[in-house]
C-alpha positions in Angstrom: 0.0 0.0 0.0 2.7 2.4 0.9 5.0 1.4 -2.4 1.2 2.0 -4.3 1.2 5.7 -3.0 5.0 6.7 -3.2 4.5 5.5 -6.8 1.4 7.8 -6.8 2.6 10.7 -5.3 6.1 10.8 -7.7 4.1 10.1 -11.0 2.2 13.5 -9.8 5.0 15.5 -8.7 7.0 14.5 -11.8 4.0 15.7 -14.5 5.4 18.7 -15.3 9.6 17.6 -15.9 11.3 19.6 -18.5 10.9 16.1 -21.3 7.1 16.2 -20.8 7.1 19.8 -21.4 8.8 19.8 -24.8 6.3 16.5 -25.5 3.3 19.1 -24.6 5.0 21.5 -27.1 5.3 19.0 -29.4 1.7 18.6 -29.3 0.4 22.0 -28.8 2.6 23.4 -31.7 2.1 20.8 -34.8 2.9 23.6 -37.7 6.7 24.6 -36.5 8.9 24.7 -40.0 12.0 24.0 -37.7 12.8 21.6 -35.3 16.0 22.4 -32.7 17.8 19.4 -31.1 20.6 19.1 -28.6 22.0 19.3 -25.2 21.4 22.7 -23.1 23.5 24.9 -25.4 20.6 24.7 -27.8 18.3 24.9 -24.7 19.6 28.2 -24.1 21.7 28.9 -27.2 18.7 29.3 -29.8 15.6 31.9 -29.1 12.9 31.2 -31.0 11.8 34.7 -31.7 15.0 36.2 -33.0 15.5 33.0 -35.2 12.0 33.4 -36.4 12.4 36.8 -37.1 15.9 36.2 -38.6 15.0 33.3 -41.1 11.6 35.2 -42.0 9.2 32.7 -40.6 6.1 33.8 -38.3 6.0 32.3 -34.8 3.8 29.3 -35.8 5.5 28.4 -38.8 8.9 29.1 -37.3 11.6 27.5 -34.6 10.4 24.7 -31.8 13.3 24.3 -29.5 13.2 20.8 -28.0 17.2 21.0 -26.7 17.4 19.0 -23.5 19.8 19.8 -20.8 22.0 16.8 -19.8 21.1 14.8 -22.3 22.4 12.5 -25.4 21.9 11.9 -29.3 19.9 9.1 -28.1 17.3 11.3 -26.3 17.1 13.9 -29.3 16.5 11.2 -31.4 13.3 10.0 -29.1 12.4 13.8 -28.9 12.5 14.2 -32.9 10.6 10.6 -33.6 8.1 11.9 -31.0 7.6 15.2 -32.6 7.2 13.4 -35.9 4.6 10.9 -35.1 2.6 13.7 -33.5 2.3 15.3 -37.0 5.3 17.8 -37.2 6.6 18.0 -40.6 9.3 20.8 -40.1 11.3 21.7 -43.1 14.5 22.5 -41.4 15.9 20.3 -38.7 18.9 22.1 -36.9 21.5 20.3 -34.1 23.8 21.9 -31.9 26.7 20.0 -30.7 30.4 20.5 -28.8 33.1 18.4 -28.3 32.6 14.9 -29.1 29.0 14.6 -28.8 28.4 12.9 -32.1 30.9 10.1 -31.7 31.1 9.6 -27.9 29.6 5.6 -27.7 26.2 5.7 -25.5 26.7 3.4 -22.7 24.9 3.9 -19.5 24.1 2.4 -16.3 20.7 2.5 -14.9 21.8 5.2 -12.4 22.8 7.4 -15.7 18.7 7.7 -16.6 17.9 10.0 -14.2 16.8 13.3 -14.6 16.4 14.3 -18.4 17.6 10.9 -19.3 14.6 9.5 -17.2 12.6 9.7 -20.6 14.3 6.6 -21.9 12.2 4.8 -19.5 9.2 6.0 -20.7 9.8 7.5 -24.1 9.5 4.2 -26.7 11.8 2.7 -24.3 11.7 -0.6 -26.6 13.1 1.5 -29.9 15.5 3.7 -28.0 17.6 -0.1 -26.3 18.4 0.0 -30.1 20.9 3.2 -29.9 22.5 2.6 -26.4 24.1 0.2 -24.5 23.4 -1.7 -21.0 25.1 -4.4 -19.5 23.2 -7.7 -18.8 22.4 -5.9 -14.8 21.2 -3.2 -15.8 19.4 -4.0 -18.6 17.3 -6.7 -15.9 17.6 -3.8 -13.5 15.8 -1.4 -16.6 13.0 -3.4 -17.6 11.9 -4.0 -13.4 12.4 0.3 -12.9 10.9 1.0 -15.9 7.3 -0.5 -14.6 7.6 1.8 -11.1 7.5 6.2 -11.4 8.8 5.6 -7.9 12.2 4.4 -9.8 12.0 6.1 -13.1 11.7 10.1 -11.7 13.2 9.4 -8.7 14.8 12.7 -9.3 12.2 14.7 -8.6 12.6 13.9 -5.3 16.2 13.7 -5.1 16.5 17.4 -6.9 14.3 18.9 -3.8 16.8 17.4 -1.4 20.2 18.6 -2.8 18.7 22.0 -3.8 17.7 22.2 0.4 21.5 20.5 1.0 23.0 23.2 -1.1 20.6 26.0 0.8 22.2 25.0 4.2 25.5 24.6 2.9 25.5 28.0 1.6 24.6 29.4 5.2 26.8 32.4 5.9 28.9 31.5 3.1 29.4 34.0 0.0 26.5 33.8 -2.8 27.4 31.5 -5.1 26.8 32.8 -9.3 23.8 30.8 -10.1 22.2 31.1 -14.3 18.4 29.4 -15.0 20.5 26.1 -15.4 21.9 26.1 -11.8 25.1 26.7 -10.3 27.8 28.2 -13.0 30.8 26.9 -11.8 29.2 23.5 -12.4 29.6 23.0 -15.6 33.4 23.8 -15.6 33.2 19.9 -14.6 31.8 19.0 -18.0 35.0 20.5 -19.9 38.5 18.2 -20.2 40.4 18.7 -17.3 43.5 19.7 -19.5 44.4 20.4 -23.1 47.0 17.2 -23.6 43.9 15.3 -22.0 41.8 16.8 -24.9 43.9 16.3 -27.6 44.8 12.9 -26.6 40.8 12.3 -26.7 40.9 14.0 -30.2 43.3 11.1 -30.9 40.7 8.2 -30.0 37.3 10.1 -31.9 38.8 11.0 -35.3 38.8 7.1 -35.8 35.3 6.3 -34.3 32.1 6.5 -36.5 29.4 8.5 -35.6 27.1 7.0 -33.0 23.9 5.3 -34.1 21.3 7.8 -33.1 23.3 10.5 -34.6 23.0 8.8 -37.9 19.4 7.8 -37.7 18.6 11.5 -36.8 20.1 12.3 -40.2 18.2 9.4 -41.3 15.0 9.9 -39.9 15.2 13.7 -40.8 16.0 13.3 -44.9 13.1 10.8 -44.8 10.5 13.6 -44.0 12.1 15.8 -46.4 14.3 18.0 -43.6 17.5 20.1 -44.5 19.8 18.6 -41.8 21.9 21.4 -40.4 24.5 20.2 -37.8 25.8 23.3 -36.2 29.0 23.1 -34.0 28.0 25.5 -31.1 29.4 28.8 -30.2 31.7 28.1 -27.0 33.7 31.2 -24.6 37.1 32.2 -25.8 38.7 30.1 -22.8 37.2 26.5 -23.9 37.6 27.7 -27.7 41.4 29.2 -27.1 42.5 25.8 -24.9 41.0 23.3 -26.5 39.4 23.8 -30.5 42.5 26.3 -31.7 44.7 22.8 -32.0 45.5 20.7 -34.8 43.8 17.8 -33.1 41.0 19.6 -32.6 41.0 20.6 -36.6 41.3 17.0 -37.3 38.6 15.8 -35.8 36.4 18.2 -36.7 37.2 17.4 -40.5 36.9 13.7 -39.8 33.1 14.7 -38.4 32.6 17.2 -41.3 33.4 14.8 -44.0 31.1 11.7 -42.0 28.2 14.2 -41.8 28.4 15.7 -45.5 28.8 12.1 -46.3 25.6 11.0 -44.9 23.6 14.0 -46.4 24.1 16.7 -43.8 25.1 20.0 -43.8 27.9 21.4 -41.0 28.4 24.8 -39.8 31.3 25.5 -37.3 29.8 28.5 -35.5 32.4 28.0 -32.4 34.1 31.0 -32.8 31.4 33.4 -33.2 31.0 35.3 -29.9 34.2 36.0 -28.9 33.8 37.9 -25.5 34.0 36.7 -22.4 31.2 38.5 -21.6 28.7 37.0 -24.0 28.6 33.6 -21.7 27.2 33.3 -18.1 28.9 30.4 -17.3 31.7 28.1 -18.4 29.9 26.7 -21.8 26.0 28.6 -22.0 25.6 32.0 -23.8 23.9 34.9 -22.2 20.3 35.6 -23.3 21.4 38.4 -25.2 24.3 36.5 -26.7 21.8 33.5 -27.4 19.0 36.4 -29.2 22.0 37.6 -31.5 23.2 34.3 -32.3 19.7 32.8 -33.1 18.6 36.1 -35.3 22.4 35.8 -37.0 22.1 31.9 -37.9 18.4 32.4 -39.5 19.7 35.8 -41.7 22.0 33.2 -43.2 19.7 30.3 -44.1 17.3 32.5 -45.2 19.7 34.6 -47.6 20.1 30.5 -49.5 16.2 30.2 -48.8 15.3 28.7 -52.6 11.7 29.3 -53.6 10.2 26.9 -51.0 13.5 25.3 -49.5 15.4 26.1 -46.9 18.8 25.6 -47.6 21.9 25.9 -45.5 25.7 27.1 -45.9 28.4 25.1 -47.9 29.4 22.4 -45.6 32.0 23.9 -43.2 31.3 26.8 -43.8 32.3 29.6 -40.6 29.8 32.6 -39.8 32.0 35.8 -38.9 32.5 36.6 -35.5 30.3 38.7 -33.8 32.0 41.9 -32.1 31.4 42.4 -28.1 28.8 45.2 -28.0 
């Protein structure tokens, strides 16, 4: 009885998580042109509005930004299959990326899908096993968690209790600088601790493939008739200056050029585009105003190779000038 009313009172509390609000977009907003994928640098990286208004698109026919904030390929590929069984038919499909997103292999543990990820659970959960990988454990451990709320958005509960352990442990301590996505500092943790340890990764990805989902989004999207634009997303000058102004940087980035051109996508390196400091409010995620100027800038230039009814994109690996710090 008690396990029946836990289960109960999570399922309610965990209605409203950021995937089921991007599936109740999907559904409320069936005539967007342009579907946005990725992790939280298109979250927060792309505004609708200004890439609307740039591209030349009203709001309805414009931009529906479904990035996801800690999340995978594989979860942008259930976000972009959901959004096309529910009757989207955008012309444009548009994903942000950084470092080695596309060709990192997906292999999780159970206690990996929580949070953002929890939607693998309860998103298809039979079609997405086919683009990640489980051991024998967890995959046992999946299909028994899977059946219980209690288990699958157990993070709802967890979230309330580290956001009240982080209240206390700020107690006469100095404010910590916190952005809508949490805690900036944090995601200093999601960069390479050094530059030899990044280029020695660079190494290991310019001979892997791209990963599954990443080719089945290209797949999926040339099916329904999509431009695929894959856009490698503006980063500060710190993580662009120590880590992408290498040669093993370069060579990876033309190993995941020529794969994506290859399988009938288009590539944009837009990582060097704001160049101030002050056009990020934390360690990888532009500022609001940066992210406006940025969306407005990347639909002026599809729409300038806009073709009577098609929307087109830049030559593959092609670079948009830098913005200048205003």
């Amino acid at each position: 009885m008690l396990l029946f009313a836990l289960n109960k009172a999570v399922a309610r509390s965990a209605r409203d998580t950021f995937p089921r609000q991007l599936m109740a977009q999907v559904r409320e907003r069936p005539g967007a042109g342009v579907v946005a994928l990725g992790n939280s640098l298109v979250g927060v990286g792309f505004d609708e509005s200004a890439f609307d208004e740039g591209i030349g698109l009203n709001q309805q026919q414009g931009m529906i930004n479904l990035g996801l904030g800690n999340s995978t390929p594989v979860e942008h590929l259930m976000l972009l299959r959901y959004a096309l069984h529910n009757g989207e038919r955008p012309r444009l499909l548009i994903y942000g990326f950084f470092d080695f997103q596309l060709t990192h292999p997906a292999e999780f543990a159970t206690s990996d899908l929580i949070g953002n990820r929890a939607m693998l659970y309860y998103l298809d959960p039979e079609y997405a096993r086919r683009f990640y990988h489980l051991s024998l454990h967890d995959r046992i451990e999946f299909e028994i968690m899977r059946r219980f709320p209690l288990f699958v958005d157990r993070s709802v509960t967890w979230e309330r209790v580290e956001l009240f352990r982080r209240k206390l442990e700020q107690q006469g301590m100095p404010p910590v600088k916190t952005n809508t996505l949490g805690r900036a500092n944090d995601f200093s943790l999601l960069e390479y601790p050094s530059r030899p340890a990044f280029i020695e990764e660079c190494g290991r990805a310019s001979r892997r493939d791209l990963i599954p989902s990443v080719r089945e989004i290209i797949r999926q999207g040339k099916s329904a008739g999509m431009k695929v634009v894959f856009i490698e997303m503006p980063l500060p000058p710190a993580h662009v200056q120590s880590f992408y102004d290498t040669a093993a940087w370069d060579q990876y980035r033309s190993h995941v050029q020529g794969m994506l051109v290859g399988a009938g996508a288009q590539f944009i390196d837009a990582s060097h585009t704001m160049p101030d400091e002050s056009m990020f409010a934390d360690p990888l995620h532009m500022t609001y105003e940066a992210s406006k100027e940025f969306s407005g800038r990347i639909g002026e230039s599809l729409r300038e190779e806009r073709q009577e009814e098609a929307i087109a994109t830049p030559p593959p690996g092609s670079r948009l000038e830098a913005a200048q710090p205003k």
